[in-house]
OpenMM code with the backbone's topology and positions (N, CA, C; nanometers):
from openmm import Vec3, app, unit

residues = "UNK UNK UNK UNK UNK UNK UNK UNK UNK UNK UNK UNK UNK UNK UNK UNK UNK UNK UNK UNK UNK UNK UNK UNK UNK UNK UNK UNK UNK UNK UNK UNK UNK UNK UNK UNK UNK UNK UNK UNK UNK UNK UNK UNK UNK UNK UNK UNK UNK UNK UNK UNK UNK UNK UNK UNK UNK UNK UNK UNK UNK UNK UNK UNK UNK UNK UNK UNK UNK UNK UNK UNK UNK UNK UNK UNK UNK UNK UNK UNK UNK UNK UNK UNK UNK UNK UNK UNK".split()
positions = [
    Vec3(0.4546, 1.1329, -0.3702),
    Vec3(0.5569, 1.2345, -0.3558),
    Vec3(0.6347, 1.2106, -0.2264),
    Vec3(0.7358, 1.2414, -0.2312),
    Vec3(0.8442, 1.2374, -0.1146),
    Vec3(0.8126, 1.3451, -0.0443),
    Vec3(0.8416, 1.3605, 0.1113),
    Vec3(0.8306, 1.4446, 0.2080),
    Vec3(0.8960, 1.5886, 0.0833),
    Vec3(1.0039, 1.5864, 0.1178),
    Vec3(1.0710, 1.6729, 0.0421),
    Vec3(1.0141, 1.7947, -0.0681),
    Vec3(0.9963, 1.6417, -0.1741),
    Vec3(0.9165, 1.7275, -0.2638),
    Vec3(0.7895, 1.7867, -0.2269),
    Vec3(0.7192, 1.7422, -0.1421),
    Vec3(0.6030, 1.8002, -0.0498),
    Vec3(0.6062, 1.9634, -0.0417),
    Vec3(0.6978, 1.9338, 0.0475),
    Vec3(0.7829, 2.0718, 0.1406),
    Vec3(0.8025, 2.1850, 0.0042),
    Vec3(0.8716, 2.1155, -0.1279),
    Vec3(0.9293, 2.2367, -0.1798),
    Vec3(0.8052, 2.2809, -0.2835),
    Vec3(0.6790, 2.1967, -0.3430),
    Vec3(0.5868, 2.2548, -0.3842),
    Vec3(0.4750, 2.3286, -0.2785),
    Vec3(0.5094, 2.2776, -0.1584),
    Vec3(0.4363, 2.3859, -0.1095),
    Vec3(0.4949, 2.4987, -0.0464),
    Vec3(0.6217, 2.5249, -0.0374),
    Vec3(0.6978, 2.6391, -0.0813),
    Vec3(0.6584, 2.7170, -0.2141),
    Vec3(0.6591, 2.6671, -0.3077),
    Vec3(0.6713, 2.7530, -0.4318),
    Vec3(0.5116, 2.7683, -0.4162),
    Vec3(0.4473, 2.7277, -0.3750),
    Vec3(0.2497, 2.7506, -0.4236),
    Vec3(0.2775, 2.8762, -0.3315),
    Vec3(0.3381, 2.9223, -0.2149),
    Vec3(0.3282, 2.9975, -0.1166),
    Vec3(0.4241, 3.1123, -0.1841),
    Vec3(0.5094, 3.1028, -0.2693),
    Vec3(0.5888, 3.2250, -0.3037),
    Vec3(0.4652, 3.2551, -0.4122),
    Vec3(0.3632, 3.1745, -0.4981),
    Vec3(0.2915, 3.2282, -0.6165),
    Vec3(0.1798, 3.2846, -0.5161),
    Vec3(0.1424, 3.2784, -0.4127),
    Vec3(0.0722, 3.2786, -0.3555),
    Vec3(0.0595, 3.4581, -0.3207),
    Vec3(0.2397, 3.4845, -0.2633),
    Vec3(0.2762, 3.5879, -0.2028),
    Vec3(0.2602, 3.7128, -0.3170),
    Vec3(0.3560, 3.6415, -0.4508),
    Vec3(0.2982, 3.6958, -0.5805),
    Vec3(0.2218, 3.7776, -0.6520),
    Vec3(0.1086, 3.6947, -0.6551),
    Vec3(-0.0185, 3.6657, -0.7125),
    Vec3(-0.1332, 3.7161, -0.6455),
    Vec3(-0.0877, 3.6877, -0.5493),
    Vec3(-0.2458, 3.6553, -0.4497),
    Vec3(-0.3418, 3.8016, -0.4397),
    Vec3(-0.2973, 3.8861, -0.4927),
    Vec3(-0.3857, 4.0415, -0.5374),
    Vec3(-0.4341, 4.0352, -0.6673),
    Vec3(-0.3922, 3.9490, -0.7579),
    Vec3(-0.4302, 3.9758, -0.8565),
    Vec3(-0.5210, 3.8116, -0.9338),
    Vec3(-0.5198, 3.8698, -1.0613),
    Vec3(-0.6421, 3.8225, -1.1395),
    Vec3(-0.5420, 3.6536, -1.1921),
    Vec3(-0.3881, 3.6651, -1.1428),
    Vec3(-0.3665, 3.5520, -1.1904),
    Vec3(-0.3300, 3.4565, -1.1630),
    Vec3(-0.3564, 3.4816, -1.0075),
    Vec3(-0.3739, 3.3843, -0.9206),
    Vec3(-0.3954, 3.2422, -0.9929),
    Vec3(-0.5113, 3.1992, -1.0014),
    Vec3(-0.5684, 3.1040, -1.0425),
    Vec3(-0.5046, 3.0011, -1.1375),
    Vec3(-0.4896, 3.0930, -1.2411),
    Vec3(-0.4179, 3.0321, -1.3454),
    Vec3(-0.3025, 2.9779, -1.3128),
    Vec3(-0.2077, 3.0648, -1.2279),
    Vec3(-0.0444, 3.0489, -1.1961),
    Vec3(-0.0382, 2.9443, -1.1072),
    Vec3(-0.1373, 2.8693, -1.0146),
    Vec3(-0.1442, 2.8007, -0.9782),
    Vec3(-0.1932, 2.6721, -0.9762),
    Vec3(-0.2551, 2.6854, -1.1026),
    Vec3(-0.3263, 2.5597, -1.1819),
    Vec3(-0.2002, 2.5331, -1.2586),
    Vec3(-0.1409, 2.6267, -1.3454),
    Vec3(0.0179, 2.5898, -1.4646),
    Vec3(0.1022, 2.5595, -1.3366),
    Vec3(0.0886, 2.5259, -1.2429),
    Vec3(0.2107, 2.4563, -1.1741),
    Vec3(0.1628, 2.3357, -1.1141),
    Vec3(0.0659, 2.3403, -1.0335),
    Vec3(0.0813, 2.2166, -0.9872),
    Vec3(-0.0517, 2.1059, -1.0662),
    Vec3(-0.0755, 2.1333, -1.1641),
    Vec3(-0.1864, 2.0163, -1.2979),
    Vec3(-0.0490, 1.9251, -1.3417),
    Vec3(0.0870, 1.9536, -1.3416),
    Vec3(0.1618, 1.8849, -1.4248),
    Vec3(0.2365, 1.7925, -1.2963),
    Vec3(0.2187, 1.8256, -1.1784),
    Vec3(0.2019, 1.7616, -1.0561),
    Vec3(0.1441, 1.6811, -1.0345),
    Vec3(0.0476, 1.7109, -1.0385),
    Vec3(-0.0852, 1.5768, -1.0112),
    Vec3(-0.1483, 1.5291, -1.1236),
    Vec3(-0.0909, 1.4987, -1.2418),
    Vec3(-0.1035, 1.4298, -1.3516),
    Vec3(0.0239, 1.2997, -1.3257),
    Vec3(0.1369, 1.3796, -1.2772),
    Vec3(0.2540, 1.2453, -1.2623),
    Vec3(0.1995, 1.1826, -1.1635),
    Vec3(0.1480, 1.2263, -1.0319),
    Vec3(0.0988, 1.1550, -0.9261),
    Vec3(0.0271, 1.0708, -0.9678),
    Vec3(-0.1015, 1.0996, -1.0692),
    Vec3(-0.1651, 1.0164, -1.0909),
    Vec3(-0.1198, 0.8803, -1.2459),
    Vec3(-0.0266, 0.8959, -1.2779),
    Vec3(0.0033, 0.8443, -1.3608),
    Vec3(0.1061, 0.7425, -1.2743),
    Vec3(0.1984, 0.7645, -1.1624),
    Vec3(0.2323, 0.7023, -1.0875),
    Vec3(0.1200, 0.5762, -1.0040),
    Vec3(0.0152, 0.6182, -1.0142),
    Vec3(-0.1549, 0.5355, -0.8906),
    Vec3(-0.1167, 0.4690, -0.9895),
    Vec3(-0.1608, 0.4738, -1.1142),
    Vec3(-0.2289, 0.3876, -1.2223),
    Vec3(-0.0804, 0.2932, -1.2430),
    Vec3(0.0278, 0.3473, -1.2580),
    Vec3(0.1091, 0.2233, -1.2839),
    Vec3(0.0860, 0.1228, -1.1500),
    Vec3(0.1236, 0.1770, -1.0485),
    Vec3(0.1171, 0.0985, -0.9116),
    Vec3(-0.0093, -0.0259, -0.9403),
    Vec3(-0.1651, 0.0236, -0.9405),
    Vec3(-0.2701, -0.0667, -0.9548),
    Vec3(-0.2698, -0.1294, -1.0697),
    Vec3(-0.1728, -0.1085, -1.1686),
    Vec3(-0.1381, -0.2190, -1.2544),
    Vec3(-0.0769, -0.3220, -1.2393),
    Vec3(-0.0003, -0.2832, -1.1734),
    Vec3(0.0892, -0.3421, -1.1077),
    Vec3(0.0537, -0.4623, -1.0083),
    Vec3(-0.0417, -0.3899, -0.9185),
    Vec3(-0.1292, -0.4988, -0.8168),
    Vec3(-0.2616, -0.5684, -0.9044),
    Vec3(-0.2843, -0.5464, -1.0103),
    Vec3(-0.3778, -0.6224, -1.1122),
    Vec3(-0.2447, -0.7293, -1.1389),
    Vec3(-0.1553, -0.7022, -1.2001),
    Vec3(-0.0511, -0.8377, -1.2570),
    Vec3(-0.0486, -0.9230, -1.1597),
    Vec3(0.0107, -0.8590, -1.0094),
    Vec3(-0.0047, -0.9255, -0.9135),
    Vec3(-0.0210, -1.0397, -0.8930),
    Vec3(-0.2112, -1.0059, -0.8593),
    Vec3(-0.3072, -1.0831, -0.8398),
    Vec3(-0.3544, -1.1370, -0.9287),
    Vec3(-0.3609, -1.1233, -1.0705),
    Vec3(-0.3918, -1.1843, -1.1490),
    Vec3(-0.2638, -1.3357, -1.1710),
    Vec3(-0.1382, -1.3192, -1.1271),
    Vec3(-0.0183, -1.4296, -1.0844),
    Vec3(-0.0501, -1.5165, -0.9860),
    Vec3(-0.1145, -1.4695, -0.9211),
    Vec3(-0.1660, -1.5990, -0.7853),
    Vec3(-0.2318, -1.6900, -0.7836),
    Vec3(-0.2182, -1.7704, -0.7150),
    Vec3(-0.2826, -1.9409, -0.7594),
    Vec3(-0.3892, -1.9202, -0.7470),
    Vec3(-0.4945, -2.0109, -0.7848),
    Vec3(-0.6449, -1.9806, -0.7490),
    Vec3(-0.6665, -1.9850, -0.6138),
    Vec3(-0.7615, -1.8825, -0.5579),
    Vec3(-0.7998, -1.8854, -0.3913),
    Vec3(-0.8149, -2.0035, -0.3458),
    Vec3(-0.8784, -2.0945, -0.4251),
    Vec3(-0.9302, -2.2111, -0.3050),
    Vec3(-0.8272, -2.3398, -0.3243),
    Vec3(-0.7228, -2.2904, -0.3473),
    Vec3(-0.5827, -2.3501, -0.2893),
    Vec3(-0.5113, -2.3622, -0.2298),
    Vec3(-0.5575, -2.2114, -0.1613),
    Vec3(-0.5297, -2.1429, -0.0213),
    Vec3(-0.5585, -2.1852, 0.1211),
    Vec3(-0.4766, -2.1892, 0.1708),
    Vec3(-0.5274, -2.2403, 0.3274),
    Vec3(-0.6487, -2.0951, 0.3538),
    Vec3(-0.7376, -2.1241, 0.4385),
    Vec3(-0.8404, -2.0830, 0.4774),
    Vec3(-0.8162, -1.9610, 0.5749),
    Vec3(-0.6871, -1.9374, 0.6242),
    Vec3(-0.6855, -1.7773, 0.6726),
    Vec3(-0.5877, -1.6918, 0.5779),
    Vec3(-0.5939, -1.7490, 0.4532),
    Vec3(-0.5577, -1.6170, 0.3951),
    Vec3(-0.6891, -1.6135, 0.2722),
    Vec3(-0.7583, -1.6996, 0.2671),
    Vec3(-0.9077, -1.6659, 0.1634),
    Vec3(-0.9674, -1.5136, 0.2085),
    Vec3(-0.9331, -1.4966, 0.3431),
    Vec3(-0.9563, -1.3417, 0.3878),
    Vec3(-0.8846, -1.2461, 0.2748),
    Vec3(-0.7242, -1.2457, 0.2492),
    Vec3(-0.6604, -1.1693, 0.2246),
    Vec3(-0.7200, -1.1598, 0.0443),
    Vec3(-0.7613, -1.2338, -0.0134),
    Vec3(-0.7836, -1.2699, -0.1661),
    Vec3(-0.9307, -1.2013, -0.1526),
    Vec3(-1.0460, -1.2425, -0.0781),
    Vec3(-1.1448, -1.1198, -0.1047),
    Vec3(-1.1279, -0.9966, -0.0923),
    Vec3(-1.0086, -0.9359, 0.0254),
    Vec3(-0.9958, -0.8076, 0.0151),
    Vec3(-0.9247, -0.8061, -0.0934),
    Vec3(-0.8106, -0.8694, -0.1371),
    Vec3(-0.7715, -0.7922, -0.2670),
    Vec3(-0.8805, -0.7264, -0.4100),
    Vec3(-0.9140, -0.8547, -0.3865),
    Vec3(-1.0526, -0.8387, -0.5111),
    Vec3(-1.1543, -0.7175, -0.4461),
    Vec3(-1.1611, -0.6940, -0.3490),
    Vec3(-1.2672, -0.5980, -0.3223),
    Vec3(-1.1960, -0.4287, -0.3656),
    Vec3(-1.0490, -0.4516, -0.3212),
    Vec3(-0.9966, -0.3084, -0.3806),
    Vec3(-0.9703, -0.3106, -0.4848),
    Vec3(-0.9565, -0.3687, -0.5543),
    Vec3(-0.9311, -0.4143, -0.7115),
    Vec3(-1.0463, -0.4008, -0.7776),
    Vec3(-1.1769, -0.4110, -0.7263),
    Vec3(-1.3099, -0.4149, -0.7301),
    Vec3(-1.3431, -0.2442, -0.7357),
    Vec3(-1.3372, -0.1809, -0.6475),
    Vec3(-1.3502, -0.0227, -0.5774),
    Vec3(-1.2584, 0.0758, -0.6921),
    Vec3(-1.1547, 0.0496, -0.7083),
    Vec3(-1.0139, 0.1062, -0.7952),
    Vec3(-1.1118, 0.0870, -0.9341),
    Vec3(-1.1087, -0.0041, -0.9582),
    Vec3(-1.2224, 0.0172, -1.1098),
    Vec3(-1.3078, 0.0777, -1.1561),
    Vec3(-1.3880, 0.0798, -1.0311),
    Vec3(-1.5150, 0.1536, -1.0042),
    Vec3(-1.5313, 0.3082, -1.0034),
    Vec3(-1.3906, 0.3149, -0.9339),
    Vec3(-1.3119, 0.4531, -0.9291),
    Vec3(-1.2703, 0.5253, -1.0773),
    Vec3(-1.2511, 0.4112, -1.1625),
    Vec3(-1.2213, 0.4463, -1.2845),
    Vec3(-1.0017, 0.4774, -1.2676),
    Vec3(-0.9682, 0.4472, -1.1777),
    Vec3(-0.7835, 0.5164, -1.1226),
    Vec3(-0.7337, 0.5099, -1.2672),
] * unit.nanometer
topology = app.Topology()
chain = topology.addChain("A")
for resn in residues:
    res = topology.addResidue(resn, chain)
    for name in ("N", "CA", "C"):
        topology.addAtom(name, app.Element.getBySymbol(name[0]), res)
């Protein structure tokens, strides 16, 4: 999310907040707003680490590599490794 958009959902959580916040529907009114939020967010991760799977899956084999970037190819594989694991 952009600063921006930051700023203006947590504006609006704070007007449901001002709202709501006595009553029983709290909860709900604030789950129906920001679940359709953090479903794009996360649908945004998953393209991105697809993205860095194509990547890396495009790169020459490591040990073609000069020897100070064989560093940079285990870390990739190690977050690429973790992100899976994660299930993203």
């Amino acid at each position: 999310m952009k600063d921006h958009e930051i700023a203006m959902t947590v504006n609006t959580l704070r007007g449901i907040a001002i709202d709501y916040g006595r009553t029983q529907q709290l909860r709900c009114r604030i789950s129906g707003f920001i679940t359709p939020i953090l479903q794009k967010e996360r649908n945004n991760l998953k393209a991105a680490v697809g993205a860095l799977k194509n990547l890396y899956d495009a790169l020459p084999h490591p040990l073609a590599w000069p020897n100070e970037q064989m560093g940079a190819v285990r870390e990739a594989k190690e977050v690429i490794s973790r992100m899976n694991e994660k299930k993203i």
